[in-house]
N, C-alpha and C positions, 0 to 999 in steps of 0.2 A: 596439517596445521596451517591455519593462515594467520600472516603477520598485522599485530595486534599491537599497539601503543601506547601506551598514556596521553592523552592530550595537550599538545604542547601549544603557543603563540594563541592566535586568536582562535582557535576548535576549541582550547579549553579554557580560555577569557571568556566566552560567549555564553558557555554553562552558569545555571543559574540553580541556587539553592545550596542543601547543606551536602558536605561531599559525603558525608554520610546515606543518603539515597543513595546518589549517583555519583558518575563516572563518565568526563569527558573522554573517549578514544578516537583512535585513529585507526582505521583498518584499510589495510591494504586488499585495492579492488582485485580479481583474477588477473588484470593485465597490471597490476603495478600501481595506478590511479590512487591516492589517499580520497579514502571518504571522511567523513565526518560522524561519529556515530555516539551514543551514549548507552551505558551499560547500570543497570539498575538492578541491585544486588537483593534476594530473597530475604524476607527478616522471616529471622525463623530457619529452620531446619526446609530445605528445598527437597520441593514437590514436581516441578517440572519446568519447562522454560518456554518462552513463547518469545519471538520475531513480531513487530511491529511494521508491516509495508504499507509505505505511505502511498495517498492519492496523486493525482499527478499534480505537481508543482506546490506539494501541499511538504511545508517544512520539518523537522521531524519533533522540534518544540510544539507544537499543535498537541502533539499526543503525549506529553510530559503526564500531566496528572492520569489519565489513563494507564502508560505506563508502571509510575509510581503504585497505582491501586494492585496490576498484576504482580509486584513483587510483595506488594500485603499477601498475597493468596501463599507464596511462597514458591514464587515465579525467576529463574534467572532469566531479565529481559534483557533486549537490544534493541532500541530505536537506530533510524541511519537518517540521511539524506544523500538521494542519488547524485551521483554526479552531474554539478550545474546547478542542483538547487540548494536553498539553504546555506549551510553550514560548507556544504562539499562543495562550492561556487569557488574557483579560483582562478583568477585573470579575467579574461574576455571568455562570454558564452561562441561568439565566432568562431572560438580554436577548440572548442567542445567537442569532441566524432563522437557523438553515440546515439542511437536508436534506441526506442522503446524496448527489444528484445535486447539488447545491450543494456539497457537497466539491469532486466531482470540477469542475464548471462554472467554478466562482469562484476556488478555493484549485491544484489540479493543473495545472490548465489555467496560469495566472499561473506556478509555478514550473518549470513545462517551456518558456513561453516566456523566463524568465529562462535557463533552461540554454542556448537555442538562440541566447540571442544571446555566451554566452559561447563556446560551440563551435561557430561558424558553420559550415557543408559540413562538418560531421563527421557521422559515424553517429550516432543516439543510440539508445541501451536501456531503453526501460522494464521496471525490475523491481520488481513488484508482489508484495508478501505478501500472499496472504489479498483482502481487501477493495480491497486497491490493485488486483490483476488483476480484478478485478467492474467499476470504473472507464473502463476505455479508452472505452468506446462514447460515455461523456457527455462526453469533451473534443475538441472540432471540431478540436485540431490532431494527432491519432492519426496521420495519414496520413504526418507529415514522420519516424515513428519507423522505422530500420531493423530491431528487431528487440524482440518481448514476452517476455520471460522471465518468469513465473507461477515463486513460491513457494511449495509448502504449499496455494492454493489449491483452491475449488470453489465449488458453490452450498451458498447457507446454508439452501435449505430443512429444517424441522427432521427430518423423517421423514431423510433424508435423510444427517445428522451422524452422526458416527463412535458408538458405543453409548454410550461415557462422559458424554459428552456429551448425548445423545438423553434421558436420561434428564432432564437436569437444567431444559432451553431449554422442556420443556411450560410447567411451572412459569414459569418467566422470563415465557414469551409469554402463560398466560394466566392469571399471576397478578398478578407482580410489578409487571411492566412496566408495565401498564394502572392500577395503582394507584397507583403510588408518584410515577409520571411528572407527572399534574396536580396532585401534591400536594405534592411541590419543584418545579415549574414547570421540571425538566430531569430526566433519569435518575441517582439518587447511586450510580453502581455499584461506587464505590468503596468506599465504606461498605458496602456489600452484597456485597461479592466480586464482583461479576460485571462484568466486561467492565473497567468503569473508568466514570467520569462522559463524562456524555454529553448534547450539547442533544434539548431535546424532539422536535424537524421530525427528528432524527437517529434518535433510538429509534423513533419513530413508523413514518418509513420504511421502516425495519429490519427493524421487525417485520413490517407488511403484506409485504416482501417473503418474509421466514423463512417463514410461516406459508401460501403459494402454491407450490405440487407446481415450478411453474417459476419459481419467485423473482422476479428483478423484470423478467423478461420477461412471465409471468405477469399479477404484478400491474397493470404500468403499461399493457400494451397493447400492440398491433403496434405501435405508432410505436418505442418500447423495444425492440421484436423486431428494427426494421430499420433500427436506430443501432448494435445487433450485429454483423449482416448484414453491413455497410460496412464495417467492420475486415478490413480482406485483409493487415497486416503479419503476416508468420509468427511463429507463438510456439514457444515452448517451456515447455512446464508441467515443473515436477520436484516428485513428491508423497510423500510418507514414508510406510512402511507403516503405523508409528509413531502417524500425525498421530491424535491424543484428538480432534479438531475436525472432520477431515475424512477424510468414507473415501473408498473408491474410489469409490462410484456418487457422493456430491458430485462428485468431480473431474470425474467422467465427463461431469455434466450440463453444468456450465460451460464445458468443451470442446464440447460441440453447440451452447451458444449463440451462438457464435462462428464461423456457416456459410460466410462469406465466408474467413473465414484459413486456411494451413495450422498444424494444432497436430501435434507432434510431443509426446509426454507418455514420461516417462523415470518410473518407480516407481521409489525408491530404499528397501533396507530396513536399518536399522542394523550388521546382521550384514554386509550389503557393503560398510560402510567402516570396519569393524571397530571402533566405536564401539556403548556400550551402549544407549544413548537418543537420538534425533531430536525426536520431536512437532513440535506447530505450531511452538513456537518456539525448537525449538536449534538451525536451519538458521543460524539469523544469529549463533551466538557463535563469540567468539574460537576455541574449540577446534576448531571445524570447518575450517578454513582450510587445510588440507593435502587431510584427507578429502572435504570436499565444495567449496569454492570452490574448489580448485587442480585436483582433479580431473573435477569435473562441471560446474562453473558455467564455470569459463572457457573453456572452447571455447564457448560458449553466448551470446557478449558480443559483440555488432558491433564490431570494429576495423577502420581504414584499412587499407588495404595501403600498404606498404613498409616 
């Protein structure tokens, strides 16, 4: 069982809408940490429940009406924000200790088994934007998920980033980054346009991964290659032609990391859902919700039968 809250002070000032959707909570991280997280209740008789992993630095309001739609399906969800961003930002990012593998170890890991005890025998869906699908291998309870759904994702090696992008991440990784990091004692990327703030073990990680041809299998070594490996729940990646972040040969890489699973990858291009723009992140607005979650997301979503 992991320690689960009601929203109290500002986690649950910050909620917005009728409490009837939703549910400000508090969930307590594996080491103790409070996160920040919201709980969005099935209408209707529940069919299965799905976890929400956010982008990196991406707050977990972004994905509100997305959310919202998965408990139309008749979905017990859980949005979060990792520790340091959003909602889970408390004090100074300076006093922050955590790594990207700390995300996922301490923060993901805590709120996927809060979902599983709210939706006991049900299917769950992990779906990952971006950095959230980079994640599965580091949380030991991957196994109990019936089904990965990848957003937008790939590897963030830089060579590798869509051109828009490619141009800007040198600079990032071997200017900015390396500078500015020990000298606010966290990354201000907010201030600097890029990415958003971010603790130091965060950027640090990030980068030794971006800057390795095989990202953080690369970097960290077979043990990292064969926490990959082990992931056999079947995915489905959907990646936009669109995506400024991610091209095809990212997407590509991050599906071979993943040797053990079946991946199934669906390219989607604006012009096929008769919508002007996609990119990394207009998969999750409102507007999409006919074009792309009614028509391509939802068959894609573990439900019970009957």
């Amino acid at each position: 069982m992991v320690a689960v809250t009601p929203g109290r002070g500002p986690l649950a000032a910050a909620a917005q809408g009728s409490a009837e959707r939703f549910a400000a909570l508090e969930i307590a991280a594996i080491d103790g940490v409070p996160l920040a997280a919201r709980y969005f209740a099935p209408a209707g008789p529940a069919r299965g429940a799905a976890i929400v992993v956010p982008a990196m630095g991406v707050p977990q309001a972004f994905y509100a009406a997305f959310a919202g739609w998965l408990a139309e399906l008749g979905l017990h969800v859980l949005t979060f924000d990792y520790r340091g961003i959003g909602l889970s930002r408390a004090g100074s990012l300076r006093d922050v200790r955590v790594d990207v593998v700390g995300w996922a170890r301490l923060d993901a890991t805590a709120v996927l088994r809060a979902l599983q005890d709210r939706a006991p025998g049900l299917p769950i869906t992990w779906i990952g934007h971006s950095l959230g699908a980079q994640l599965i291998p580091f949380v030991p309870d991957h196994r109990e998920l019936a089904k990965i759904l990848m957003l937008a994702a790939g590897s963030g090696y830089w060579r590798d980033n869509a051109a828009p992008v490619r141009r800007k991440v040198w600079l990032l990784w071997y200017g900015v980054a390396p500078l500015v990091t020990p000298l606010f004692g966290y990354f201000p990327g907010k201030r600097l346009r890029m990415v958003g703030d971010l603790p130091a073990g965060v950027i640090r990680q990030w980068r030794r991964w971006c800057l390795d041809p095989e990202y953080a299998v690369g970097a960290e070594g077979s043990a990292v290659r064969e926490l990959f490996a082990r992931v056999t729940t079947p995915v489905t990646s959907i990646s936009f032609t669109d995506d400024e972040m991610m091209s095809e040969r990212s997407t590509a890489a991050l599906h071979g990391f993943y040797t053990g699973a079946p991946v199934a990858h669906r390219r989607v291009s604006p012009g096929e859902l008769g919508v002007p723009r996609i990119g990394h992140f207009g998969g999750f607005r409102a507007a999409m919700r006919a074009p792309l979650w009614d028509a391509v997301v939802r068959p894609e979503i573990a439900l019970a039968r009957g």
